[in-house]
N, C-alpha and C positions, 0 to 999 in steps of 0.2 A: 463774483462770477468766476467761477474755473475755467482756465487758458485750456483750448483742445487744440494740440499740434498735428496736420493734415499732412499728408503725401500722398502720391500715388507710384503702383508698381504694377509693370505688365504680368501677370499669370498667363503662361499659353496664350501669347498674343494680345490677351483682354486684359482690359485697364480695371484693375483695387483701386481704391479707395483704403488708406490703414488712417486710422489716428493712435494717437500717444496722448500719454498726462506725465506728471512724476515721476507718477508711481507705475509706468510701463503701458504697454501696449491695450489698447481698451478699447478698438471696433477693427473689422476689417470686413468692407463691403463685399456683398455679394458682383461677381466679374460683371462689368457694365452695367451697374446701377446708380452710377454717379454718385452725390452726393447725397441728394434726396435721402439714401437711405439710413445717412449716417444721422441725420437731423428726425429721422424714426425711432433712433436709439437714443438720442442725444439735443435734445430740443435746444433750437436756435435759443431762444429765451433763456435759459441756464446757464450757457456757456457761449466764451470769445474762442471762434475760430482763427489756428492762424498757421500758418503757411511759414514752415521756418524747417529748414534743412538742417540747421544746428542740432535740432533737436531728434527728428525723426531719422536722420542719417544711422543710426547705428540699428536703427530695425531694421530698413532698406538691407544694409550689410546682410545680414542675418536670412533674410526673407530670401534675396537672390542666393547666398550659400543652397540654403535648404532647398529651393526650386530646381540647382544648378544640378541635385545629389551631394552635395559637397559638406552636408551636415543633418545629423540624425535628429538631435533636440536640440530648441531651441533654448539658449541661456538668457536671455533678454528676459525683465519683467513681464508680467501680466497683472492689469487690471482691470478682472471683469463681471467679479462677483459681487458687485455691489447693488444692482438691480436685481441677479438673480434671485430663486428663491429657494430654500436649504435642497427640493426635489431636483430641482435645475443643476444648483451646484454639485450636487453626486454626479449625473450624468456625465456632465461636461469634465468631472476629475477621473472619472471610470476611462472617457474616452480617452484622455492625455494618457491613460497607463496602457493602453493597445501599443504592443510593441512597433517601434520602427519598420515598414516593411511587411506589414500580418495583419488579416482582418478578422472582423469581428459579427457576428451576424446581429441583426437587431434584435430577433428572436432570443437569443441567449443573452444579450447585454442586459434585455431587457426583465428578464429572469434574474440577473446574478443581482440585478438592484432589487428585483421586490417590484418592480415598476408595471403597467401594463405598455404595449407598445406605444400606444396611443399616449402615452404619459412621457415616453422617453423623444417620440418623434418631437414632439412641443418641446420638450425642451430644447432639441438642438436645433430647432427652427426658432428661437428665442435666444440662440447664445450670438453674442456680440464678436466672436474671434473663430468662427469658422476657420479659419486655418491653421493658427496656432491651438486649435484644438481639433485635432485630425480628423474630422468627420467622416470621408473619405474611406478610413479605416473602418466604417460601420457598413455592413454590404445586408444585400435581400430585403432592403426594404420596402417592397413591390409599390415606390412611388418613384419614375422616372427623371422627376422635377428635383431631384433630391431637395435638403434642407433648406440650401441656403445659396448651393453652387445646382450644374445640372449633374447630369450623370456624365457626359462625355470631361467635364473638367474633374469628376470624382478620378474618373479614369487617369487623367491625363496624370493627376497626383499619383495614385498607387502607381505606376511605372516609372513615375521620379523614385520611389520608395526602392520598386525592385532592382533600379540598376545605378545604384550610389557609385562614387567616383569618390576616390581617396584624392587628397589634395598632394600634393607634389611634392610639399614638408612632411608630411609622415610616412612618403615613400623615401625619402631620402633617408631619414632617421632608420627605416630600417635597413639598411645597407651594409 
Protein backbone atom coordinates (compact mmCIF):
# COMPACT_ATOMS: atom_id res chain seq x y z
CA UNK A 1 0.00 0.00 0.00
CA UNK A 2 1.55 3.66 -0.96
CA UNK A 3 2.09 6.05 2.18
CA UNK A 4 0.00 9.55 1.19
CA UNK A 5 1.53 12.55 3.25
CA UNK A 6 -1.56 15.03 4.21
CA UNK A 7 -1.54 18.83 5.33
CA UNK A 8 -3.53 21.41 5.06
CA UNK A 9 -2.91 25.32 3.97
CA UNK A 10 -5.24 28.42 4.05
CA UNK A 11 -5.82 29.86 0.31
CA UNK A 12 -7.59 33.36 0.88
CA UNK A 13 -8.83 32.38 4.18
CA UNK A 14 -10.12 28.82 3.01
CA UNK A 15 -8.70 25.68 4.31
CA UNK A 16 -6.60 22.96 1.11
CA UNK A 17 -6.24 20.03 1.68
CA UNK A 18 -2.43 19.19 -0.52
CA UNK A 19 -0.94 15.65 -0.13
CA UNK A 20 2.67 14.50 -1.26
CA UNK A 21 4.27 10.97 -2.04
CA UNK A 22 8.03 10.54 -2.96
CA UNK A 23 7.85 11.47 -5.73
CA UNK A 24 6.27 15.24 -5.05
CA UNK A 25 3.11 16.78 -4.64
CA UNK A 26 0.00 14.76 -6.11
CA UNK A 27 -3.54 16.41 -5.03
CA UNK A 28 -4.42 19.61 -3.75
CA UNK A 29 -8.15 19.89 -2.78
CA UNK A 30 -10.51 22.05 -4.15
CA UNK A 31 -10.85 25.46 -0.93
CA UNK A 32 -13.28 23.76 1.65
CA UNK A 33 -13.82 20.38 0.44
CA UNK A 34 -12.19 18.56 3.02
CA UNK A 35 -10.92 15.48 2.79
CA UNK A 36 -13.60 13.60 1.06
CA UNK A 37 -12.22 14.87 -1.94
CA UNK A 38 -8.99 13.74 -1.74
CA UNK A 39 -10.30 9.92 -1.14
CA UNK A 40 -12.19 10.95 -4.88
CA UNK A 41 -8.79 10.93 -6.39
CA UNK A 42 -7.06 8.62 -4.12
CA UNK A 43 -9.25 5.75 -2.60
CA UNK A 44 -8.91 4.93 1.03
CA UNK A 45 -8.38 1.25 -0.05
CA UNK A 46 -5.00 1.80 -2.02
CA UNK A 47 -3.41 3.94 0.17
CA UNK A 48 -2.13 4.81 4.24
CA UNK A 49 -3.00 8.26 4.98
CA UNK A 50 -0.70 10.11 7.16
CA UNK A 51 -0.23 13.25 8.77
CA UNK A 52 3.52 13.99 9.14
CA UNK A 53 4.94 17.59 8.83
CA UNK A 54 8.45 16.05 8.02
CA UNK A 55 7.40 15.43 5.05
CA UNK A 56 4.90 17.86 3.55
CA UNK A 57 6.75 20.96 5.34
CA UNK A 58 8.76 21.81 2.27
CA UNK A 59 5.59 22.22 -0.08
CA UNK A 60 3.87 24.24 2.75
CA UNK A 61 7.19 26.46 2.28
CA UNK A 62 6.70 26.80 -1.25
CA UNK A 63 2.69 27.03 -1.48
CA UNK A 64 2.80 30.19 1.27
CA UNK A 65 6.00 31.79 -0.87
CA UNK A 66 3.88 31.57 -3.98
CA UNK A 67 0.43 32.86 -2.34
CA UNK A 68 2.49 35.43 -0.52
CA UNK A 69 3.86 36.87 -4.29
CA UNK A 70 7.12 35.84 -3.12
CA UNK A 71 7.60 33.21 -6.03
CA UNK A 72 6.73 32.66 -9.62
CA UNK A 73 7.42 28.75 -10.22
CA UNK A 74 7.22 26.32 -8.32
CA UNK A 75 10.46 23.97 -7.80
CA UNK A 76 8.99 21.29 -5.66
CA UNK A 77 8.10 17.88 -7.51
CA UNK A 78 4.87 16.94 -9.05
CA UNK A 79 3.20 13.70 -9.21
CA UNK A 80 0.34 13.70 -11.17
CA UNK A 81 0.20 12.19 -14.28
CA UNK A 82 -0.24 8.89 -13.36
CA UNK A 83 -3.95 8.54 -13.56
CA UNK A 84 -4.05 11.09 -16.25
CA UNK A 85 -4.76 10.29 -19.68
CA UNK A 86 -2.06 11.28 -22.59
CA UNK A 87 -5.28 14.23 -23.67
CA UNK A 88 -5.28 15.34 -19.89
CA UNK A 89 -1.69 15.24 -19.68
CA UNK A 90 -1.21 17.94 -22.75
CA UNK A 91 -3.55 20.15 -21.05
CA UNK A 92 -2.37 20.24 -17.75
CA UNK A 93 1.57 20.71 -19.28
CA UNK A 94 0.08 23.55 -21.96
CA UNK A 95 -1.28 25.18 -18.72
CA UNK A 96 1.97 25.05 -16.53
CA UNK A 97 3.56 26.89 -19.63
CA UNK A 98 0.99 30.12 -19.31
CA UNK A 99 3.38 32.54 -18.17
CA UNK A 100 3.53 33.89 -14.53
CA UNK A 101 1.19 36.68 -14.22
CA UNK A 102 -0.86 36.24 -18.21
CA UNK A 103 -3.85 34.61 -19.03
CA UNK A 104 -4.95 32.49 -21.45
CA UNK A 105 -8.53 32.04 -22.89
CA UNK A 106 -10.01 28.60 -23.10
CA UNK A 107 -11.00 29.33 -26.62
CA UNK A 108 -7.40 29.58 -27.83
CA UNK A 109 -5.89 27.00 -25.41
CA UNK A 110 -8.22 24.93 -26.61
CA UNK A 111 -7.28 25.49 -30.39
CA UNK A 112 -3.53 25.57 -29.87
CA UNK A 113 -4.07 21.71 -28.56
CA UNK A 114 -6.32 20.43 -31.26
CA UNK A 115 -8.76 19.84 -28.38
CA UNK A 116 -12.57 20.96 -28.36
CA UNK A 117 -13.47 23.08 -25.32
CA UNK A 118 -15.49 20.47 -23.93
CA UNK A 119 -12.38 18.27 -24.01
CA UNK A 120 -9.98 20.75 -22.30
CA UNK A 121 -12.70 21.76 -19.48
CA UNK A 122 -12.59 17.81 -18.51
CA UNK A 123 -9.68 17.68 -18.24
CA UNK A 124 -8.83 20.39 -15.94
CA UNK A 125 -11.78 19.51 -13.77
CA UNK A 126 -10.01 15.90 -13.67
CA UNK A 127 -6.44 17.23 -12.71
CA UNK A 128 -5.38 16.42 -9.14
CA UNK A 129 -3.02 19.81 -8.62
CA UNK A 130 -5.21 22.66 -9.30
CA UNK A 131 -2.79 24.96 -8.08
CA UNK A 132 0.29 23.83 -8.98
CA UNK A 133 -1.08 23.90 -12.24
CA UNK A 134 -2.35 27.45 -12.79
CA UNK A 135 -5.84 27.00 -13.86
CA UNK A 136 -6.72 30.37 -12.83
CA UNK A 137 -4.53 31.44 -15.67
CA UNK A 138 -7.31 29.97 -18.07
CA UNK A 139 -9.99 32.91 -18.19
CA UNK A 140 -13.80 33.06 -20.43
CA UNK A 141 -14.68 29.97 -19.72
CA UNK A 142 -18.37 31.08 -19.43
CA UNK A 143 -18.71 28.49 -16.42
CA UNK A 144 -18.79 30.66 -13.08
CA UNK A 145 -18.09 27.40 -10.92
CA UNK A 146 -14.75 27.34 -12.45
CA UNK A 147 -12.91 23.85 -12.49
CA UNK A 148 -12.03 23.00 -9.45
CA UNK A 149 -11.82 26.37 -7.27
CA UNK A 150 -14.74 29.18 -7.90
CA UNK A 151 -14.22 32.13 -9.87
CA UNK A 152 -13.82 34.78 -6.82
CA UNK A 153 -10.57 32.38 -5.75
CA UNK A 154 -9.58 32.30 -9.66
CA UNK A 155 -9.46 35.98 -8.99
CA UNK A 156 -8.00 36.10 -5.79
CA UNK A 157 -4.87 34.09 -7.50
CA UNK A 158 -4.47 36.20 -10.67
CA UNK A 159 -3.73 39.30 -8.29
CA UNK A 160 -1.34 37.29 -6.38
CA UNK A 161 0.06 36.95 -9.94
CA UNK A 162 -0.16 40.82 -10.80
CA UNK A 163 1.44 42.28 -7.72
CA UNK A 164 4.53 39.82 -6.88
CA UNK A 165 6.82 41.13 -3.93
CA UNK A 166 10.55 40.58 -4.51
CA UNK A 167 11.92 38.99 -1.30
CA UNK A 168 14.21 41.26 0.71
CA UNK A 169 17.49 39.00 -0.34
CA UNK A 170 17.29 39.79 -3.92
CA UNK A 171 16.64 43.46 -3.03
CA UNK A 172 19.61 43.54 -1.21
CA UNK A 173 21.75 41.65 -3.70
CA UNK A 174 20.92 44.35 -5.95
CA UNK A 175 22.29 47.24 -4.08
Amino acid sequence: MQRIYWDTINVDGRKVFYTVTKKGLNFVSSPEMGVSQILDFYPLTQFEYVHAHRETDHYRKELKKYLKGKLTQFVFNLDYFVDGTPQQEEVWQSITKIPYGKTLSLADLAQQLHQSSEEVVSAMKACPIWLAVPMHRVIERGDSDGFRTDAEMDEYLRSVEKNPKTELKELIKKV
